[in-house]
PADREN-863367 format. One line per field, with one value per atom (N, C-alpha, C, O, CB): atom name; x, y, z; residue in one letter. Coordinates in steps of 0.02 Angstrom, whole numbers, plus 50000, padded with zeros to 5 digits. Atoms other than C-alpha are relative to their C-alpha. Glycine has a CB too. Layout:
! residues N
atom: (CA;...) $
east: (X;...) $
north: (Y;...) $
up: (Z;...) $
res: (A;...) $
This chain:
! residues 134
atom: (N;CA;C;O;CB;N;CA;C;O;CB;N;CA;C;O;CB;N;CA;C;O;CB;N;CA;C;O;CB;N;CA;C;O;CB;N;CA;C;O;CB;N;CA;C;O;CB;N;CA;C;O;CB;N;CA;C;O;CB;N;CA;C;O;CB;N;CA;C;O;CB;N;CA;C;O;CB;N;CA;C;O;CB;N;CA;C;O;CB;N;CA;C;O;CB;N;CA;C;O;CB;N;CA;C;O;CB;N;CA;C;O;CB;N;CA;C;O;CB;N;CA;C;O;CB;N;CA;C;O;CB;N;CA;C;O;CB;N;CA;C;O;CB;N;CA;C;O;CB;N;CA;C;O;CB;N;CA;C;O;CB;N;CA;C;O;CB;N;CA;C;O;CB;N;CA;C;O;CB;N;CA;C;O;CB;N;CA;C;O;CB;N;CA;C;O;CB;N;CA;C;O;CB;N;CA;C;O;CB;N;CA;C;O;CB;N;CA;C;O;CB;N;CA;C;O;CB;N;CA;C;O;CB;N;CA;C;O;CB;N;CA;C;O;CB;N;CA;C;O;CB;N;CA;C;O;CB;N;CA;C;O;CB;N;CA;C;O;CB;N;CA;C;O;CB;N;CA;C;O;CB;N;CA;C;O;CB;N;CA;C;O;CB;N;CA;C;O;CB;N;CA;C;O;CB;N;CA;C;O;CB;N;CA;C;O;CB;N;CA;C;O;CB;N;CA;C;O;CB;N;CA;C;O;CB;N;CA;C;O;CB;N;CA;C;O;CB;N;CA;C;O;CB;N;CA;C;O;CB;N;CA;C;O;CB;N;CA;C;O;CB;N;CA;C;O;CB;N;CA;C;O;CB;N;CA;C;O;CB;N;CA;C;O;CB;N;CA;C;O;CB;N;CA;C;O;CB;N;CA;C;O;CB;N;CA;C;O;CB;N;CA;C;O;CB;N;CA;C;O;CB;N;CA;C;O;CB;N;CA;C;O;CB;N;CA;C;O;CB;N;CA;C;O;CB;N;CA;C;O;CB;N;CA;C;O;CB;N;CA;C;O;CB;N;CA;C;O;CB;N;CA;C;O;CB;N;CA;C;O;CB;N;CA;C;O;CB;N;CA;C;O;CB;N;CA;C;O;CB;N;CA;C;O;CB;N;CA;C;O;CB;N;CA;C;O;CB;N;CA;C;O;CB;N;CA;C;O;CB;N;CA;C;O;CB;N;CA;C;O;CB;N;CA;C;O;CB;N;CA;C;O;CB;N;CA;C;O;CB;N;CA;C;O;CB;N;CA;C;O;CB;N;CA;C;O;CB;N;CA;C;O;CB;N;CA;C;O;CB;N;CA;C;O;CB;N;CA;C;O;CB;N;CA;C;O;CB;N;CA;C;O;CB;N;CA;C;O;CB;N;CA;C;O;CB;N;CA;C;O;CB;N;CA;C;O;CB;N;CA;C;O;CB;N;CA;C;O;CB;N;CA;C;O;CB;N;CA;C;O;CB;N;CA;C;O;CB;N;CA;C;O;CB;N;CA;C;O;CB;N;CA;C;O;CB;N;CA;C;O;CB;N;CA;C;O;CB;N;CA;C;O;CB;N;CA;C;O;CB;N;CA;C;O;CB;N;CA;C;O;CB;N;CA;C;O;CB;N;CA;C;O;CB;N;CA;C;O;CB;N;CA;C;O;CB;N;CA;C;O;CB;N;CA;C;O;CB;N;CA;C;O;CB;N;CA;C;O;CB;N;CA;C;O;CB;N;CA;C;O;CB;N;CA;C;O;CB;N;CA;C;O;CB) $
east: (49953;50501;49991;49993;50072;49991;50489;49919;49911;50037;50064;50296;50013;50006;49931;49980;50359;50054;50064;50038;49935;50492;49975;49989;50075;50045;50380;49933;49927;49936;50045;50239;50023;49990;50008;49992;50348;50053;50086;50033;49951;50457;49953;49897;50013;50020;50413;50028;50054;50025;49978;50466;50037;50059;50058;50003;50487;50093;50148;49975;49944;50613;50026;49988;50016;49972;50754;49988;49971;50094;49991;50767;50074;50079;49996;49919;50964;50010;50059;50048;50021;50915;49987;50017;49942;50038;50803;50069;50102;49948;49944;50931;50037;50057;50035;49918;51064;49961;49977;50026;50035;50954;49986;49999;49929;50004;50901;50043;50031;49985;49968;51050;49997;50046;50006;50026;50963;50031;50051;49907;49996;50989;49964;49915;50022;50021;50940;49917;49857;50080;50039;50845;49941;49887;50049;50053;50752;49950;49909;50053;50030;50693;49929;49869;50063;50046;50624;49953;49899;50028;50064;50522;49958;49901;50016;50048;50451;49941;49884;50045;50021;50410;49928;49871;50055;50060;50296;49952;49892;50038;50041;50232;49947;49891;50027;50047;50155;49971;49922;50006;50056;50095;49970;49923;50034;50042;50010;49954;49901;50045;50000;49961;49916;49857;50085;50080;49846;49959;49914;50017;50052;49780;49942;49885;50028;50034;49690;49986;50022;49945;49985;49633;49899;49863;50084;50069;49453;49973;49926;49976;50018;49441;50009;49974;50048;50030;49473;49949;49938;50060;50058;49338;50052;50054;49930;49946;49492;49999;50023;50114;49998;49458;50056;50078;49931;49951;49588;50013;49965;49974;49990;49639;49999;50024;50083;50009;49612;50070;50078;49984;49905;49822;50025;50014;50052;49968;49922;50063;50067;49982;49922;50120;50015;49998;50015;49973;50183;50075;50114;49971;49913;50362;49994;49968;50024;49959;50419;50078;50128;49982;49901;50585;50023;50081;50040;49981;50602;50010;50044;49985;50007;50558;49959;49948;49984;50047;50430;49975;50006;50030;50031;50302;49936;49907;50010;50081;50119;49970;50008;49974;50038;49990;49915;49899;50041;50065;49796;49996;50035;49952;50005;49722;49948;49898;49980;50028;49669;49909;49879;50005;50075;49485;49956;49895;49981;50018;49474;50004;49952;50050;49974;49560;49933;49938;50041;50066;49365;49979;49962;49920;50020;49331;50074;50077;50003;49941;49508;50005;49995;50074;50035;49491;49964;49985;49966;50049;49339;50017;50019;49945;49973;49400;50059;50055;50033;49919;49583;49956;49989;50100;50016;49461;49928;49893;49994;50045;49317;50006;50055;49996;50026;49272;50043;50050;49975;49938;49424;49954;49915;50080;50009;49388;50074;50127;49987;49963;49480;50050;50078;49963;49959;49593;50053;50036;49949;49960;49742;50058;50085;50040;49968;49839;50049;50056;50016;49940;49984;50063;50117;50004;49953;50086;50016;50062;49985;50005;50018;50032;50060;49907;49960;50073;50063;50091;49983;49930;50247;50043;50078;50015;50020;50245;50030;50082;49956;50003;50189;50036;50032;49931;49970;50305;50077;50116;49994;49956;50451;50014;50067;50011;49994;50408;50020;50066;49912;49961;50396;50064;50090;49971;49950;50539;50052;50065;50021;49970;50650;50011;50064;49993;50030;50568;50053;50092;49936;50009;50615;50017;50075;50019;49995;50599;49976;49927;49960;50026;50583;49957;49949;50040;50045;50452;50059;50053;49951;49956;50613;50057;50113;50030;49969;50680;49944;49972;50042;50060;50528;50007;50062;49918;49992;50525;50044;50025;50027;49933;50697;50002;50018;50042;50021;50649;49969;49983;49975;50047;50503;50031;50030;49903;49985;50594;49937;49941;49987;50053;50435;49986;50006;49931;50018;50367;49915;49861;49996;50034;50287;49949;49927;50062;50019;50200;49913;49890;49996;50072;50012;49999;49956;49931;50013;50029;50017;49989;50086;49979;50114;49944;49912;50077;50053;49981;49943;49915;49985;50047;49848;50015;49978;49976;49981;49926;49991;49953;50064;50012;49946;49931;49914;50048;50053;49772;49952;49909;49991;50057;49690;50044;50006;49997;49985;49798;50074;50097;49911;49960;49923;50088;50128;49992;49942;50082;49983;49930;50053;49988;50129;50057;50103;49999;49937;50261;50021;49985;50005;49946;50385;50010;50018;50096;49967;50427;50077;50097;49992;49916;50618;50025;50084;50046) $
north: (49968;50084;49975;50018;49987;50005;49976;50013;50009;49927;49968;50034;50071;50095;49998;49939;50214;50008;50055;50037;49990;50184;49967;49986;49952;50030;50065;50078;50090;49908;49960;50212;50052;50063;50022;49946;50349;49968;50010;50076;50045;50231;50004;49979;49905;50004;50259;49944;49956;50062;50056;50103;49953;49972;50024;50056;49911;50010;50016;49907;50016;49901;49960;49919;50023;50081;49757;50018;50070;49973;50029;49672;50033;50078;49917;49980;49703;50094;50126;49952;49893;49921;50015;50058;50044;50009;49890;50002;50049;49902;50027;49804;50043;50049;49961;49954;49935;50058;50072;50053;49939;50067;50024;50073;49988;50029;49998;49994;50010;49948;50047;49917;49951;49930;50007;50061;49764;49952;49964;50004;50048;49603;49964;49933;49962;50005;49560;49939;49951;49963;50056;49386;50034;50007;49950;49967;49524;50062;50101;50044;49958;49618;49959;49972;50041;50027;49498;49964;49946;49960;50040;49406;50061;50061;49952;49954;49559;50031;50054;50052;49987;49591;49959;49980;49982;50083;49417;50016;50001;49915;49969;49498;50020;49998;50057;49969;49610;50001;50036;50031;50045;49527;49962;50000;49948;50048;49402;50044;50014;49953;49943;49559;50031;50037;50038;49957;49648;49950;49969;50099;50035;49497;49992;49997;49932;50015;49467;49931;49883;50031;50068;49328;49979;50003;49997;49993;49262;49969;49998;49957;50036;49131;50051;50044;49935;49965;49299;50063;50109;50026;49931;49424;50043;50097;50038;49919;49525;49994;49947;49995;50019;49559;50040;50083;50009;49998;49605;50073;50104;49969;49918;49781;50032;50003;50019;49964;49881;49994;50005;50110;50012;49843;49951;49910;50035;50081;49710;50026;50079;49909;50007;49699;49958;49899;49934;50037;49636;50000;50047;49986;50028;49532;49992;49940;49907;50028;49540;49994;49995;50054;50004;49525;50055;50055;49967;49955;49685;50038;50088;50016;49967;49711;49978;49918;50058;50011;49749;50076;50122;49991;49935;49874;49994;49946;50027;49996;49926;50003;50013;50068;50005;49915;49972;49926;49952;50031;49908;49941;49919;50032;50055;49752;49998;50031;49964;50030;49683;50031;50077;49881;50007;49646;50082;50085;49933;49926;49869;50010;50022;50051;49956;49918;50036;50097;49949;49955;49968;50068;50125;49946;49944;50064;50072;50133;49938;49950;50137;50051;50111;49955;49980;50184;50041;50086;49961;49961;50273;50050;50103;49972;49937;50389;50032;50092;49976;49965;50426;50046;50089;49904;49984;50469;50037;50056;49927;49976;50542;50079;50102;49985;49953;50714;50016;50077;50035;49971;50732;50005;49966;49945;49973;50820;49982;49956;50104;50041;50787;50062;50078;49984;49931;50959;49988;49967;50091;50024;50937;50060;50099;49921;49932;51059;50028;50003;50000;49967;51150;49955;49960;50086;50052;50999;49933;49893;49988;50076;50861;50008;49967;49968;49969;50964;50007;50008;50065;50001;50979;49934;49921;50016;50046;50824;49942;49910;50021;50034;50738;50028;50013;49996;49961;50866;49963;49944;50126;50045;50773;49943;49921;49997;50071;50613;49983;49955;49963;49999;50636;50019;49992;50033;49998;50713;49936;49886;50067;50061;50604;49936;49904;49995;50085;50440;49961;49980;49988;50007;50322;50039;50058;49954;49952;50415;49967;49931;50067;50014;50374;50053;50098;49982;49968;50457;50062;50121;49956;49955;50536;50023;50043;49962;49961;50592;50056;50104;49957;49946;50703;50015;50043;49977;49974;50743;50061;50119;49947;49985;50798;50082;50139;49932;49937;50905;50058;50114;49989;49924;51009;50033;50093;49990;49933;51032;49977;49995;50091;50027;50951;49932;49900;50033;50079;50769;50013;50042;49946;50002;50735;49935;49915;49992;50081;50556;50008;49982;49970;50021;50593;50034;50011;50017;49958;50718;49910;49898;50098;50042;50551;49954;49944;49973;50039;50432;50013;49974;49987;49998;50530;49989;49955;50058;50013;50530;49929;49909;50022;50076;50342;49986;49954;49942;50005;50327;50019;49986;50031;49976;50425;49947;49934;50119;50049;50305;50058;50048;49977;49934;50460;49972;49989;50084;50009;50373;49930;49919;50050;50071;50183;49995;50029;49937;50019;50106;49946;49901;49993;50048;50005;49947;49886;50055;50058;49921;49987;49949;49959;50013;49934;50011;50006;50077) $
up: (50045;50443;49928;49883;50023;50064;50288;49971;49910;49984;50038;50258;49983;49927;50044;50045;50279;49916;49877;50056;50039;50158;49919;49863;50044;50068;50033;49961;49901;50046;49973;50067;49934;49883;50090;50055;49965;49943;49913;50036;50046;49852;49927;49927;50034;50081;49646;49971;49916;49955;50026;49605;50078;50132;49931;49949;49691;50034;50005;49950;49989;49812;50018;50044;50019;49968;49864;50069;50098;49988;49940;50012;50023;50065;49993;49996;50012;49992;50012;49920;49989;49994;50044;50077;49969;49919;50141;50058;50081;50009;49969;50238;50022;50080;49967;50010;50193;50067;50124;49883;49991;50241;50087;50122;49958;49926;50409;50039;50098;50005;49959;50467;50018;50050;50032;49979;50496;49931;49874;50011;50065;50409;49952;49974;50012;50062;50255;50025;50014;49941;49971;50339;50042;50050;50048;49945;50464;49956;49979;50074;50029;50333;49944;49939;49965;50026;50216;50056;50032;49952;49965;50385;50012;49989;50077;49996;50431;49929;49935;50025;50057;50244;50000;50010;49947;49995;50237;50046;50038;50037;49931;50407;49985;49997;50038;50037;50315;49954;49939;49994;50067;50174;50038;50045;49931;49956;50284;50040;50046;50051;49976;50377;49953;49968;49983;50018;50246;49940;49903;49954;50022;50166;50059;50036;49974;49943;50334;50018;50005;49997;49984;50402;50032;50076;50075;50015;50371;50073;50099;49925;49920;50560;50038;50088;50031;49942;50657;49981;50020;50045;50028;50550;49995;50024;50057;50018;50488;49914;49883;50038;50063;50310;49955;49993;49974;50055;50163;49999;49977;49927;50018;50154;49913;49864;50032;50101;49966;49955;49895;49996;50016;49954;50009;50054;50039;49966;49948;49987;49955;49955;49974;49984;49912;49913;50098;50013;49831;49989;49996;49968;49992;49802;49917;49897;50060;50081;49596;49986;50022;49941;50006;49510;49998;49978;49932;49978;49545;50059;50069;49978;49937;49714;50046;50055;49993;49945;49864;49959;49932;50099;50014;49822;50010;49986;49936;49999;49875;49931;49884;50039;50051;49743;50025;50062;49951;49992;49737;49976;49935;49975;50016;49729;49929;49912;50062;50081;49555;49999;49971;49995;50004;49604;50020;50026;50063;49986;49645;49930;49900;50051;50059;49484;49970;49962;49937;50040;49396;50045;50028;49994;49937;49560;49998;49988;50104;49992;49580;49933;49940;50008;50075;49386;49992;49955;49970;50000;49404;50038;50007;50017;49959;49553;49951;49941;50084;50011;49470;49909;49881;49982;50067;49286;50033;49986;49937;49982;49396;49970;49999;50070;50014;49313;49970;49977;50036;50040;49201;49935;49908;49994;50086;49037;49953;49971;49997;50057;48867;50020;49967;49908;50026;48912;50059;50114;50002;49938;49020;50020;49982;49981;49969;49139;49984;49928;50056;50029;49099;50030;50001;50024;49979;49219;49971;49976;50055;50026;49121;49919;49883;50001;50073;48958;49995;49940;49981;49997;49026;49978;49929;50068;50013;49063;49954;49949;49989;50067;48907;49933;49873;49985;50080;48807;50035;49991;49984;50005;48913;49982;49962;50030;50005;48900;49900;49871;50037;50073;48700;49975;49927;49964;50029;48683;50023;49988;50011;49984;48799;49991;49987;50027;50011;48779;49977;49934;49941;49938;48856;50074;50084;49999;49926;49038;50049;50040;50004;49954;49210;50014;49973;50042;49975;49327;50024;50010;50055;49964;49426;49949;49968;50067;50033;49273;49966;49939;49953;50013;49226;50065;50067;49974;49934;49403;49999;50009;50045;50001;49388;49957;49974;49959;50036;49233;50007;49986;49969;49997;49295;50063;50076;50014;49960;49459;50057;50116;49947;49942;49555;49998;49948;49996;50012;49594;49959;49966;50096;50073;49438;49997;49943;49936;49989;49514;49958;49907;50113;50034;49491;49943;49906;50041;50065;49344;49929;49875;49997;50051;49252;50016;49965;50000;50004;49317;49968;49930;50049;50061;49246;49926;49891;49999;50062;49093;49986;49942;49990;50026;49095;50016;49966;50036;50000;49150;49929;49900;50054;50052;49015;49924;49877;49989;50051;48884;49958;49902;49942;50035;48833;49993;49949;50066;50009;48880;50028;50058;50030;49957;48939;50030;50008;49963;49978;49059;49974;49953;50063;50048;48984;50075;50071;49961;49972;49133;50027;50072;49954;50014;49108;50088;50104;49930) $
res: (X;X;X;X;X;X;X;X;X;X;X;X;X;X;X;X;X;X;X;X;X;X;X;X;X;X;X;X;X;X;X;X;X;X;X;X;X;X;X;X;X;X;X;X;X;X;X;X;X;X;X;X;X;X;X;X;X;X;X;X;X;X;X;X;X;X;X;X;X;X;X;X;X;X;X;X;X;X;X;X;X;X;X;X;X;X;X;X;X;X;X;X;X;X;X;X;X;X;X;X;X;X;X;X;X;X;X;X;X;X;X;X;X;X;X;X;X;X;X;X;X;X;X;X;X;X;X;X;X;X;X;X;X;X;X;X;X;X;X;X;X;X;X;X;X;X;X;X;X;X;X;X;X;X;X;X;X;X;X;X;X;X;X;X;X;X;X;X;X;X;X;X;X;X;X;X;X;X;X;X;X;X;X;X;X;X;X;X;X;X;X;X;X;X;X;X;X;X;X;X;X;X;X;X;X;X;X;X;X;X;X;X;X;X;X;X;X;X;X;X;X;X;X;X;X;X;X;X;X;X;X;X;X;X;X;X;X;X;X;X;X;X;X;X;X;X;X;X;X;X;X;X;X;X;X;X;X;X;X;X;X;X;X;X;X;X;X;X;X;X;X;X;X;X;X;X;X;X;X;X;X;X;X;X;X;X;X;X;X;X;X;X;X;X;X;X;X;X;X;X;X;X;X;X;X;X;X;X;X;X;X;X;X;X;X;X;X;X;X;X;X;X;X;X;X;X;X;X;X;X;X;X;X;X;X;X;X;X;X;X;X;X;X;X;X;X;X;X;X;X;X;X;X;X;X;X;X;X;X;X;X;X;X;X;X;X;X;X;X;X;X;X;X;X;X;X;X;X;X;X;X;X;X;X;X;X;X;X;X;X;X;X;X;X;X;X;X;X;X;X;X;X;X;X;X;X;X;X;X;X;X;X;X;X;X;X;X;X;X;X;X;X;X;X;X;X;X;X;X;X;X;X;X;X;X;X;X;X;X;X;X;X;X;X;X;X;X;X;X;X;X;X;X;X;X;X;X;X;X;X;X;X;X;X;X;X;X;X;X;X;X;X;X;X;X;X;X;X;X;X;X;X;X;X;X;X;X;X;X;X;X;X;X;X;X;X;X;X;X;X;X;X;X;X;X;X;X;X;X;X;X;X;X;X;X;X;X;X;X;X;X;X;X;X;X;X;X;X;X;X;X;X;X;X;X;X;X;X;X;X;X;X;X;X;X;X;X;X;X;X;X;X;X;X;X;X;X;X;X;X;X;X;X;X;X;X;X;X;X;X;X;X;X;X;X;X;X;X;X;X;X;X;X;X;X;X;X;X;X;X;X;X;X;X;X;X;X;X;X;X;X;X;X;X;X;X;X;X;X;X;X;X;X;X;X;X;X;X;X;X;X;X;X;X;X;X;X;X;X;X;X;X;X;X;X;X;X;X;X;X;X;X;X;X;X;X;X;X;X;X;X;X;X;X;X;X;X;X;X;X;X;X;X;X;X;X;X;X;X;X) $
């Protein structure tokens, strides 16, 4: 449950969300969590090697993310054959985000009416917009 739930999550989630969500307690959520961070690092004495993801824990949350040492690779696929001209979604888009600014992902979302996830990643990929973070 908490990979499906990390899996479609746009941002890190708590332990105490989890929890809620589940029914379980808070203590059974974060061991299983660790589970799985221990999980897709692997484990080099039985030939299980690292998966392309890691689990991480910030002050914001739990959230999947490629691992660091991909990013040039991952990079290259997400910028693989893109031209300088961008779709009529990424133009929406980037005509919310300017106006709005600051915006979440699920407030552009919200706007066009569709999930707006990879149309905004390209964008941040090609250098067009940044996340704040907030």
């Amino acid at each position: 449950c908490l990979e499906a739930i990390l899996m479609v999550a746009d941002q890190p989630q708590t332990v105490e969300d989890m929890a809620r969500v589940l029914v379980v307690g808070e203590s059974d959520v974060e061991d299983a969590l660790q589970a799985l961070r221990a999980e897709y690092e692997g484990d080099a004495a039985r030939g299980i090697r690292p998966r392309g993801f890691e689990l991480r824990h910030t002050a914001r949350g739990w959230q999947f993310a490629n691992r660091a040492e991909f990013e040039p690779v991952v990079s290259a696929f997400v910028t693989d054959g893109q031209t300088a001209r961008l779709s009529q979604a990424a133009l929406e888009a980037l005509a919310i985000v300017a106006y709005r600014q600051p915006v979440t992902r699920a407030q552009v979302a919200a706007i066009r009416g569709v999930n707006s996830d990879g149309v905004i990643r390209s964008l941040a990929v090609r250098g067009l917009i940044a996340e704040n973070g907030m």
